[in-house]
N, C-alpha and C positions, 0 to 999 in steps of 0.2 A: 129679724131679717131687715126690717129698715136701718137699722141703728148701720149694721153691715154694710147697707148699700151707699149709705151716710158714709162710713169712713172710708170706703173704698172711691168714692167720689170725690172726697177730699184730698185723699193722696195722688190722685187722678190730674186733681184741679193743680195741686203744690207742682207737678210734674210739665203741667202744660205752661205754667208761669215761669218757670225754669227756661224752656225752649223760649219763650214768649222775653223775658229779657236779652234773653245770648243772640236770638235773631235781632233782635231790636238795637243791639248796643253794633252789631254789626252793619244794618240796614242806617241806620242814625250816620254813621262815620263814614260809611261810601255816601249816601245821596246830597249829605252837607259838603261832604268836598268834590263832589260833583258839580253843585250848586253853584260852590262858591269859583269854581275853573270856567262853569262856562258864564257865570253871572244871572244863572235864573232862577227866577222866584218860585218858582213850580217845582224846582227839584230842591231846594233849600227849605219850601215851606212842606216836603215831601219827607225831606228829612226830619224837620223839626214835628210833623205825628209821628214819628218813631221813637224820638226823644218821647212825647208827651205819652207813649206806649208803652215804653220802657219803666219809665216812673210808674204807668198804671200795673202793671205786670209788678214791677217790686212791690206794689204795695199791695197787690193781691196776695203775692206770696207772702209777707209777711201776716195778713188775715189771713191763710188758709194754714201756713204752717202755725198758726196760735191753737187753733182746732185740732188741727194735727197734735199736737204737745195733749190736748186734753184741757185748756184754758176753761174756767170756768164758762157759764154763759152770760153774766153779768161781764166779765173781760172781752167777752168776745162781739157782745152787743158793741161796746165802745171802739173796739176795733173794727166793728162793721161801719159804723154811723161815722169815722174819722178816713177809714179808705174811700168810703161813699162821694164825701166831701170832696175830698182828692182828687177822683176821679174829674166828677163832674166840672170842677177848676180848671182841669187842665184842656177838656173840650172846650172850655168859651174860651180860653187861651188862644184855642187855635181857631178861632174865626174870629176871634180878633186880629190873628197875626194876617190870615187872607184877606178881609177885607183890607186894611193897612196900606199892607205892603204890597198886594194884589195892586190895587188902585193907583197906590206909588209909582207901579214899574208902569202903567200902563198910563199913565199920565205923565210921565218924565221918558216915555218911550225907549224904553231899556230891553234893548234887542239881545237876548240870553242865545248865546253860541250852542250848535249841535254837543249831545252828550251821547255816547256809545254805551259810559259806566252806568250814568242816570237811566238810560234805558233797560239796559240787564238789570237794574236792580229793584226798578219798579215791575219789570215781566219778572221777575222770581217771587217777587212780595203777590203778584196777582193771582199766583199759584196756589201761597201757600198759605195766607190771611184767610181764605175761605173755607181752611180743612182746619184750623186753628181754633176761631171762631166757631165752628161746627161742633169740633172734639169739646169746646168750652161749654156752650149750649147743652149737652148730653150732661156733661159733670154737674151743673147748676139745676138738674130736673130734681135732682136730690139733694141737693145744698140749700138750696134758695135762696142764694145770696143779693141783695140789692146790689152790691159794692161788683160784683162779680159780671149782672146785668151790664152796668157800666161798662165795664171794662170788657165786656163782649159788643159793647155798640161801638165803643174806641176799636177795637181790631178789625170787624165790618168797617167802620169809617176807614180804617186804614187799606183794606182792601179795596175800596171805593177809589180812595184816594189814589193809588197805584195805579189802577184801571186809567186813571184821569191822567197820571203822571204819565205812563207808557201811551195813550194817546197824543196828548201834547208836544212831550220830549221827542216821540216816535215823526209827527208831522215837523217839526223843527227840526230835526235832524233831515228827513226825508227830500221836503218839499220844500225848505225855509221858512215854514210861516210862523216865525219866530211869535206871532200873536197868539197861535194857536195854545199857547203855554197859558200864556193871563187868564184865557175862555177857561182852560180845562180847570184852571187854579176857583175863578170865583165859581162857576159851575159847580162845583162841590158846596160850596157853602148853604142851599137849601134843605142838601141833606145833612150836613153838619149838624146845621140850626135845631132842625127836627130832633138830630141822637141829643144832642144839648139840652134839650129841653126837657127830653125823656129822664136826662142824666140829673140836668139838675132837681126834677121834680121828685127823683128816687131819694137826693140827698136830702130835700126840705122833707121828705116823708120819713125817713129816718129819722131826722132832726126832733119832728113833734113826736 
């Protein structure tokens, strides 16, 4: 019965990383060229966790569909311990890229124009990272995957992020407080920090 609930949770997981890149390559390519029309950090570096989402999703699916096939467990350890890695890389990526360029824009006072796209696309991410994240958490009770963890703290992060994004972009657009974007952008970086450290302590446990 377990073994069952094992591969019905894995074909579960392959199915949800599916969705998890097609939204992502689409979320990636509005918010970056939203970013880049009105010139804001907020909705570019909004974009760019969906990039770092994208990547974690293909590389989930790739460790889930190995499982999937029947990979040994020696393959699949190695598979686990290299998407692990992955993962948790592409989180310090991305508070490296906020602090940055966060700091950048708000030191060289770079006033990021109202975005209408950047807003829909951050209120539909708010929607729908948290039923994603959800569905993922259920398939992982039976998986246990380190690598999967990860990449469940990057989709929460991204829902996080969105929240911050449609705040932000939402007051910019609204009221002009063109600053309110930098607040929402480093504001996220404590929680970042936290999924980060989670992430990467999962990959150094793999590791040993």
């Amino acid at each position: 019965m377990a073994v069952a609930e094992r591969k019905a949770a894995v074909r579960a997981g392959v199915r949800l990383e599916i969705v998890t890149v097609v939204w992502m390559a689409a979320e990636a390519v509005l918010a970056i060229a939203a970013g880049i029309a009105a010139r804001s950090v907020l909705l570019t570096a909004f974009g760019f966790d969906s990039v770092i989402e994208l990547l974690s999703g293909a590389t989930l699916f790739w460790r889930l569909s190995a499982e999937a096939r029947g990979s040994v467990a020696a393959r699949l350890e190695g598979v686990e311990r290299r998407a692990t890695v992955i993962s948790a890389a592409l989180l310090v990526l991305l508070c490296l890229y906020l602090v940055l360029v966060g700091l950048g824009g708000l030191v060289a006072r770079l006033h990021p124009a109202g975005s209408w796209l950047g807003v829909a696309v951050s209120g539909a991410a708010v929607l729908v990272m948290p039923i994603l994240a959800w569905r993922k958490r259920r398939a992982n009770v039976s998986i246990g995957s380190a690598a999967l963890r990860a990449d469940i703290a990057e989709t929460i992060t991204c829902a996080y992020m969105a929240a911050a994004t449609l705040a932000g972009a939402g007051l910019n657009l609204v009221a002009g407080w063109w600053w309110a974007e930098y607040v929402a952008a480093l504001g996220l970086l404590v929680f970042i920090a936290l999924e980060t450290r989670e992430a990467v302590e999962a990959a150094r446990g793999g590791e040993s």
